[in-house]
LUMMIZA-212581 format. One record per residue (C-alpha): residue in one letter; x, y, z. Coordinates in steps of 0.5 Angstrom, whole numbers. Example, Ala and Ser with C-alpha at 12.3 -4.5 7.8 and 13.67 -1.06 7.14 Angstrom:
BEGIN
 residu     x     y     z
      a    25    -9    16
      s    27    -2    14
! end
This chain:
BEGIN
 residu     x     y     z
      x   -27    67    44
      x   -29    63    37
      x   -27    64    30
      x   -33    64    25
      x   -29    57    23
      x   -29    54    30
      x   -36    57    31
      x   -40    53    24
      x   -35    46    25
      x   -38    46    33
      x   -45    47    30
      x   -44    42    25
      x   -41    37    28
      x   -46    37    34
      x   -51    36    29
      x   -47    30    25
      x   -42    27    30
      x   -47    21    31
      x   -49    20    23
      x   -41    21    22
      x   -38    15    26
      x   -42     9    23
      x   -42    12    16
      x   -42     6    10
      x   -42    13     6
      x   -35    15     9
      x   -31     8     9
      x   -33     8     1
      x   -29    15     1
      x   -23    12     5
      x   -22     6     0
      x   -19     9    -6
      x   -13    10    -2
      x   -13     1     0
      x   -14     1    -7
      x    -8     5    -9
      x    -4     1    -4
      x    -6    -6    -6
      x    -5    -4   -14
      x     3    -1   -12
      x     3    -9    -9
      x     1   -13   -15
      x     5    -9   -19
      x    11    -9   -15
      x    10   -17   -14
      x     9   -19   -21
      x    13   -14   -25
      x    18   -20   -24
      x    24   -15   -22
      x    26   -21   -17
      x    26   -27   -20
      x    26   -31   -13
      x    19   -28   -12
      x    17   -30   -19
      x    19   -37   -19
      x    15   -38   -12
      x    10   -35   -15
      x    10   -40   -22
      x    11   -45   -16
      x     4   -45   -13
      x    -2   -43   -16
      x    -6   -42   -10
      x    -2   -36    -8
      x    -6   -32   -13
      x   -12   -33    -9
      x    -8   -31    -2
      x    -6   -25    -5
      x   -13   -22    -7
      x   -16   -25    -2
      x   -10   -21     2
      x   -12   -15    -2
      x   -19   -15     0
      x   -17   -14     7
      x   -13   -10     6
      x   -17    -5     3
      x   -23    -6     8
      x   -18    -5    14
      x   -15     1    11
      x   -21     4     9
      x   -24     2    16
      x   -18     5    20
      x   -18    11    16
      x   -26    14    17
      x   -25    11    24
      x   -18    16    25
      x   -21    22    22
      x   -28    21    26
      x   -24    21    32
      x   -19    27    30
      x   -25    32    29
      x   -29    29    36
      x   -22    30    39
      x   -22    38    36
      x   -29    39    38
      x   -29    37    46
      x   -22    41    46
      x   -26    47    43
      x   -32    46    48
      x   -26    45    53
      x   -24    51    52
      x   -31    54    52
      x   -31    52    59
      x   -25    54    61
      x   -27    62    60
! end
């Protein structure tokens, strides 16, 4: 009916599933992926390769602040949305595995 696989991720998941949805622990797992992208961001912006950017850039110093303010948002959404989306793929693989327990 079961593979041993399917067997221990039901057993597993029927004693984590409600300490794993609101976790700090995985939101901090998923941030270093926010991070890489917000890090590929800055460099793209102040690698001067478009000159129009670097000259808005030196035109106003507040926009410093705007785009690390904007990278920490960034970075929480991402690490947010990433724990929250792999949360709910491994819920959806456990309410199939016991829909198809039903079934049989």
């Amino acid at each position: 009916m079961y593979t041993q696989k399917e067997e221990a991720f039901i057993k597993y998941w029927e004693a984590h599933r409600l300490k794993k949805k609101r976790s700090l622990k995985n939101i901090l797992i998923s941030t270093p992926l926010g991070i890489i992208l917000v890090i590929g961001i800055f460099v793209n912006f102040f690698s001067g390769w478009y000159k129009r950017a670097a000259m808005e850039a030196n035109a106003d110093p507040s926009l410093f602040l705007v785009l690390l303010v904007a990278g920490i948002i960034i970075v929480a959404f991402v690490g947010i949305f990433s724990s929250y989306h792999k949360w709910d793929i491994n819920e959806n693989y456990y309410k199939e595995l016991l829909a198809r327990k039903d079934k049989k």
